[in-house]
N, C-alpha and C positions, 0 to 999 in steps of 0.2 A: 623705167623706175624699178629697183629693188625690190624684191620681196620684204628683205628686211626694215626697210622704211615703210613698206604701205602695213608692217606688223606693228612700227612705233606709231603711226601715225594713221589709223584705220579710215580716216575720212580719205583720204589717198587712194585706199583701193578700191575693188569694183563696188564693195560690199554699201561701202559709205559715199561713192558719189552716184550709186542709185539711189541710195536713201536723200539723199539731200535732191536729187534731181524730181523722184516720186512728191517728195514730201512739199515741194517750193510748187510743183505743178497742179497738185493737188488742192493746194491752199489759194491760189491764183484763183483756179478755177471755181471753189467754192465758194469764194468771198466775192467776185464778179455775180455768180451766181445767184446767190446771197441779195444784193443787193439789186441786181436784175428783179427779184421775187416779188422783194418788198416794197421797191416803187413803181412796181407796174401792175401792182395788187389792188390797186382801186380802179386803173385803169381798168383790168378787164373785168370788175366788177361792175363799173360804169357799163361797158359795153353790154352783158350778160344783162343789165337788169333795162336798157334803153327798149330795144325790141319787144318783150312784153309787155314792158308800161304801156306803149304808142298804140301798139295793138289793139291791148284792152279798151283804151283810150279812144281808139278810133270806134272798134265797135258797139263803146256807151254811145258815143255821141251819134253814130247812125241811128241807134233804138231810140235814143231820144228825139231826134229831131223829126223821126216817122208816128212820135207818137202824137195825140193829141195836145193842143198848147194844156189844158188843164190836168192833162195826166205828165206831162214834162219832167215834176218833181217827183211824182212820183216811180218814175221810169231812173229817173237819177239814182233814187234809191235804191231801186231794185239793186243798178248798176254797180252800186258802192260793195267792196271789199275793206276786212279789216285793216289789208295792205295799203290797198288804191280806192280810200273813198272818189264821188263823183258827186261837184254840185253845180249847182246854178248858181249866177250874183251878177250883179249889177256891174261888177266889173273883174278885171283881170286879175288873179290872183298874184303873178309876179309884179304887177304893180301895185298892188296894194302892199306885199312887203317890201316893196323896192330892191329886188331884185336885179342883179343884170341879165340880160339875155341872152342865150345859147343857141348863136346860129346853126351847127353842124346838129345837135337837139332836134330845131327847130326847122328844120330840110327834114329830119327821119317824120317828125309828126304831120311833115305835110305830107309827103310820099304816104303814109300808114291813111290818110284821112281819105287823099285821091283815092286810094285801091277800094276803101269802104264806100268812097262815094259820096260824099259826106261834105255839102258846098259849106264854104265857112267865111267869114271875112275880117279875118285876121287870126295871128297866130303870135303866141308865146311859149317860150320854154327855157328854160334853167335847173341848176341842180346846185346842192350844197354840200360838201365834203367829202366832193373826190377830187381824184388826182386830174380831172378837167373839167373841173367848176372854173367857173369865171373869177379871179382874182376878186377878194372883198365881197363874196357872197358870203358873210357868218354865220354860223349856227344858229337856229331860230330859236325859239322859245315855244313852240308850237306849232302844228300845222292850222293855215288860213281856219276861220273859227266858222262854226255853224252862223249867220246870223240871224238874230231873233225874231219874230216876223214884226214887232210895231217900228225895228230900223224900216222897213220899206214901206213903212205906210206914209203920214204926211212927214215936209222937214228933209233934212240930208244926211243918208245914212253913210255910219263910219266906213271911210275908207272909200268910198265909191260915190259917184254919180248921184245928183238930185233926179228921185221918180218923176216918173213922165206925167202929161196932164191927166193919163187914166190910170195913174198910179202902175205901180208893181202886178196886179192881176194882171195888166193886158200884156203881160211882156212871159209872167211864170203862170199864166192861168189863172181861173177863179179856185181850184185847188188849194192852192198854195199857202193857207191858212191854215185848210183841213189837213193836210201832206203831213206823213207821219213823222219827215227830215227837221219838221218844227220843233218838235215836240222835244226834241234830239237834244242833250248840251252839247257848248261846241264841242270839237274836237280837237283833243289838243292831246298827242303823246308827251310821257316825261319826258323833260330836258337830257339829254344824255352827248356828252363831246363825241363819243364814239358812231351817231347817228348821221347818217348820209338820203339824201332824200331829191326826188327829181319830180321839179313840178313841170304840170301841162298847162295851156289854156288854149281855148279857141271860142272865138266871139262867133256865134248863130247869126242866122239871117235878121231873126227878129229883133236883137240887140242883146240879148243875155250871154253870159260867158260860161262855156261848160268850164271847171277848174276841176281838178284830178292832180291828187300830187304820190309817191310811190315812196315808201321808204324802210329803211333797211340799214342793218348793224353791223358795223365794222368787226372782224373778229377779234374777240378776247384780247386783253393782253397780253395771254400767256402763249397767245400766236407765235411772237418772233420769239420767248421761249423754247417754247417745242421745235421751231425750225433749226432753231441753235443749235439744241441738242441731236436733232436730227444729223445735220449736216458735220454736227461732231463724229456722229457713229458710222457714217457714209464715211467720215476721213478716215479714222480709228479703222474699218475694214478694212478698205482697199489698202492704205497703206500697210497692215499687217499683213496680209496677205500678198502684196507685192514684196515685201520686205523679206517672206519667207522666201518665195522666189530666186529673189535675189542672194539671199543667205545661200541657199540649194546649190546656185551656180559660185558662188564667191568661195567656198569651201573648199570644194575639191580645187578647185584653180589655183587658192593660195598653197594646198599640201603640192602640189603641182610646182609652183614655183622655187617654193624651200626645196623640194627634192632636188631640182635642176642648182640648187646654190652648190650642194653638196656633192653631185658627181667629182670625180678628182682620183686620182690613183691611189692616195693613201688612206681614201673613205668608202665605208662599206655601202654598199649598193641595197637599199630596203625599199623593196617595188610599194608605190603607192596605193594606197586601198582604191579599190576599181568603186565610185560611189557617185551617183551626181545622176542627171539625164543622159539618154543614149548618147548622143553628140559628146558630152563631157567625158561619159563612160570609153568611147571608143579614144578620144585623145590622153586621156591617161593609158592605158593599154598599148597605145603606140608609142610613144613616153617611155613604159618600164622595158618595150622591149629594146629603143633606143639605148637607155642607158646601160641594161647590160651589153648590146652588142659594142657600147664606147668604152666597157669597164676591157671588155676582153678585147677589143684593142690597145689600150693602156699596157694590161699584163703581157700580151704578147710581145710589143714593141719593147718593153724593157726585159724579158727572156733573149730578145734579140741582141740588144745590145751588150747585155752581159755576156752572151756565147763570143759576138764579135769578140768585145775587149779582150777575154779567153784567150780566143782565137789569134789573137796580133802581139798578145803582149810576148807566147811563145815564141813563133819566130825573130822579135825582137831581141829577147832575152839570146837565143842562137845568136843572132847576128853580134851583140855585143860580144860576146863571147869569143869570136872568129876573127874581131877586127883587133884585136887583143894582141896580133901577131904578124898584121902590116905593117912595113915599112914603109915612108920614111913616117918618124916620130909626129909630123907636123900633118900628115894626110891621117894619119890615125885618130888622131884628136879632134880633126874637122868630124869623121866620120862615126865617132862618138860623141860628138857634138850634137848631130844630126839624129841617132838614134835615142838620146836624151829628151829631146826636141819632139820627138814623136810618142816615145813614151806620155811625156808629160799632155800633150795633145790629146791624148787618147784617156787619160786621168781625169781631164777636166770635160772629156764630153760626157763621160761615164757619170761624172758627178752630177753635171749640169740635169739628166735624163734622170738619175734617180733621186733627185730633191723632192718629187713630190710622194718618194716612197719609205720617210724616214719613221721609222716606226717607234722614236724618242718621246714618250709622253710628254704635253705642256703641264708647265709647272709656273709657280709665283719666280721670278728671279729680280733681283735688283739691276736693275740694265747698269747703272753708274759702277757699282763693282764689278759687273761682268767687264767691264769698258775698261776698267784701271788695269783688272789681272791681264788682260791682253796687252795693254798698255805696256805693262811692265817683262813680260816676257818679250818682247821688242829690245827696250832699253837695257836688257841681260844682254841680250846680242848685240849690243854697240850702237842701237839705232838710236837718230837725235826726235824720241816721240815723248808727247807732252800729256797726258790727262790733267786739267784743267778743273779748277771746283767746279763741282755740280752736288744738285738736289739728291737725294735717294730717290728714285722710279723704278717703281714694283710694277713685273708686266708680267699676264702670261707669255712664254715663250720658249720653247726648245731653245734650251742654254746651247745644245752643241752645232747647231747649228747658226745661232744667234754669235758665238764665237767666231766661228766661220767669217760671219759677214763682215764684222769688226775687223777681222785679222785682213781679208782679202781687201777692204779699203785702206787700211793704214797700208798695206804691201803696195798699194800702187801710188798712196801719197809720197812715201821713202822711195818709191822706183822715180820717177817723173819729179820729185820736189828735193830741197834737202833735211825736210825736216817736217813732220806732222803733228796736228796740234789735236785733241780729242774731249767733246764735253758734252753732255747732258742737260737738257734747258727742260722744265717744266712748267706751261703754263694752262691752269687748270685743267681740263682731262687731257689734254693733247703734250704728246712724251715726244724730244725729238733729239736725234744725234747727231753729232755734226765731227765731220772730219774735215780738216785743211790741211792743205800744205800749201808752199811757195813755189811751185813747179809753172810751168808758163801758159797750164790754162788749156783750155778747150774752146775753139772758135765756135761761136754762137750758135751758127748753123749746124752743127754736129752734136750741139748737146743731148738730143736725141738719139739719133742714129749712129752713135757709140755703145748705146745699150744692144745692139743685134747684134747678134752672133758671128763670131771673127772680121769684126767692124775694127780697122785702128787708124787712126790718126796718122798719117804719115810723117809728118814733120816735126813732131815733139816727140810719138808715141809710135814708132816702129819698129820692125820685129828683131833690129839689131840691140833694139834699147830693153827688149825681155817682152815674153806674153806673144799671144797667138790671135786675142779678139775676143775670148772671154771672162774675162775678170769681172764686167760690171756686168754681163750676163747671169752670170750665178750669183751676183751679189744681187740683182732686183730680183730672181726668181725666187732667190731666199725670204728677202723681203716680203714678198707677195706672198708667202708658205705663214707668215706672222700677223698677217694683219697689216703690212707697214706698208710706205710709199716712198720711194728712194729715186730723190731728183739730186738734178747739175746744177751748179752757177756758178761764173766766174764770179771770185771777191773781188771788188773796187781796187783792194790792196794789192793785188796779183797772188793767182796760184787758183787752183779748185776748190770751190765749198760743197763737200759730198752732204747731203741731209735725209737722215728716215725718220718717218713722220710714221709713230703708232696714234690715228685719231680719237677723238672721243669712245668710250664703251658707250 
């Protein structure tokens, strides 16, 4: 890819598919993230708050059940936290709310109960508003309530079991009147949706149920706020700071690449700033000294070949001279035939080698009047050539060399055709030329390999019929000096369709 596309179009280059590769990975990962946080945030709230509950739990109910039946209630108390109150009752507190039950819960409180020692005969446990509460456990309205002590005196008290024949004392002591948990109103925290709560129960020897329930507030709602913002300024970082990065190494790479567009014999060589990481630093450096050791190859090769041509055209010019004066009339004419033949040989390599050294400023031209004036200096000399309406098409372009190419393709549509045709198409930014004649074409497989140098066609195009193999050689080297792109096709109609194609700016 171009330097010059990944400049129209920056997501192209390094600069813009680490941006998008940083930026796409980043956001993946924080939204996965993200969402990992937020539904697995109760979960390990659930976990974090199981283990103490059970614990505590475990160790109420050891002190209680070592204490005396008439201090029981009392011992309850003691046990109760604002968190984790601890009571007595007649029955199980997840079934008095109706509850479901919490096997995996319900395994940890037995495990917690065995280690305390603590024999029981039966067990409950559930929790309400987390992420592994039992489907259709709802928000309560309160935790299970104190109850009052004349519910367990005669009659059936709410929620629970009818007392036994010796009443409620023989099961909570004769206490349990006096017990200051009486005195107590129930307990009942405000209603609140954000409230999450894990009850316990285990039923004593004697029949009474220790109940203990735990509970605890969801965070705020300005939680996934803060996270949001969080994980904004986590992207917002990293990304800036990759981005720089990346900017650091994209920079010098891209003056790197312009550089490298520009090498060429008739452009000035301006070493690139040495700027970047070491690594980048050292490949610019090797870079500027490439390009000058390419430029001073450039200049020497064409010092060369101007000495040669020097060199050859002299003893040419001699030899023309000398043959000036063999006999017979018909061996002299061959052999001025031949020195013309070389001369001209050596005109067109010369040419060919110094087109990238033309030192003619580009300028605005109208290619369609360039195309007629040549057009018509043709048609002075007798030639049967056509300019054809066309658009006006203003291009930059070294006129005298842009002449050149014009002149050199109509020269070989009149050599090979009898007649060439010449016009100008414009559609939207794309300028193109077209030359035909009626000449008999170029087989398929050569359209190519006619443009290398002293390439010719044998059987339409050989060297009796004029030309040596360079003609469309200096005509695409030219091309390619403009901007342009100069292809083959046979016309359906018969004869060559030369075409240069100056593309979009």
């Amino acid at each position: 890819m171009s330097a010059s596309r990944s400049g129209r179009f920056p997501f192209f280059g390094m600069f813009g598919q680490t941006a998008l590769l940083i930026s796409v990975a980043l956001l993946v990962a924080q939204v996965t993230g993200f969402f990992l946080l937020v539904n697995e945030r109760d979960r390990w709230r659930f976990l974090d708050a199981v283990q103490p509950a059970v614990e505590k739990f475990a160790t109420a109910a050891h002190d209680i059940a070592a204490a005396p039946p008439e201090k029981r209630v009392e011992a309850a108390f003691r046990a109760s936290r604002f968190d984790q109150p601890v009571m007595l009752f007649p029955n199980s507190e997840i079934a008095c709310q109706h509850l479901k039950r919490q096997s995996d819960l319900e395994e940890k409180l037995k495990d917690a109960l065995d280690r305390a020692h603590v024999r029981v005969t039966a067990i409950a446990a559930s929790s309400v508003g987390f992420a592994d509460s039992p489907q259709g456990n709802g928000l309560l309205r309160g935790a299970f309530p104190m109850f009052p002590p004349n519910l367990f005196g005669a009659g059936r008290s709410l929620n629970g079991p009818p007392p036994p024949p010796g009443g409620w004392n023989g099961v909570f002591g004769s206490e349990w009147n006096r017990s200051p948990m009486t005195k107590l109103p129930p307990f009942r925290p405000p209603l609140d949706e954000n409230r999450q709560e894990i009850y316990l129960s285990a039923r004593l020897p004697n029949g009474a149920w220790l109940n203990s329930h735990v509970f605890s507030m969801r965070p705020p709602a300005y939680f996934l706020s803060r996270l949001i913002a969080a994980e904004f300024v986590l992207f917002a970082v990293v990304l800036a700071s990759s981005l720089f990065l990346a900017a650091r190494l994209a920079r010098p790479l891209a003056r790197l690449a312009r550089a490298s567009e520009r090498i060429g014999p008739n452009q000035p060589i301006h070493p690139v700033p040495i700027k970047g990481p070491r690594d980048v630093r050292a490949a610019i450096l090797s870079f500027n000294a490439m390009a000058s050791r390419v430029t001073d190859l450039l200049h020497e090769k064409d010092r060369m070949l101007g000495a040669i041509g020097h060199d050859l055209r002299t003893p040419l010019a001699s030899l023309r001279i000398r043959v000036e004066t063999i006999e017979p009339v018909v061996e002299r004419e061959r052999i001025i035939e031949t020195l013309d033949e070389m001369t001209k040989m050596i005109d067109d390599i010369l040419d060919l080698a110094r087109l990238g050294r033309q030192s003619e400023p580009f300028a605005l031209v109208d290619l369609s009047a360039l195309a007629d004036s040549v057009v018509e200096a043709f048609r002075e000399l007798g030639h049967d050539v056509t300019f054809l309406d066309s658009p006006r098409a203003v291009l930059k372009l070294q006129s005298a060399l842009v002449k050149r190419l014009v002149r050199n393709l109509i020269e070989n549509a009149v050599k090979f055709g009898t007649r060439a045709r010449v016009r100008v198409d414009r559609t939207g930014n794309v300028i193109c030329l077209f030359v035909l004649d009626d000449g008999p074409g170029i087989p398929p497989e050569s359209l190519v390999a006619v443009f290398e140098p002293f390439t010719r066609i044998e059987t339409s195009r050989s060297r009796e019929t004029g030309g040596i193999g360079l003609g469309l050689s200096i005509a695409q080297a030219i091309a390619k000096s403009q901007g342009a792109q100069l292809s083959l096709t046979n016309s359906p109609e018969g004869g060559l369709k030369v075409q240069v194609t100056w593309p979009s700016s």
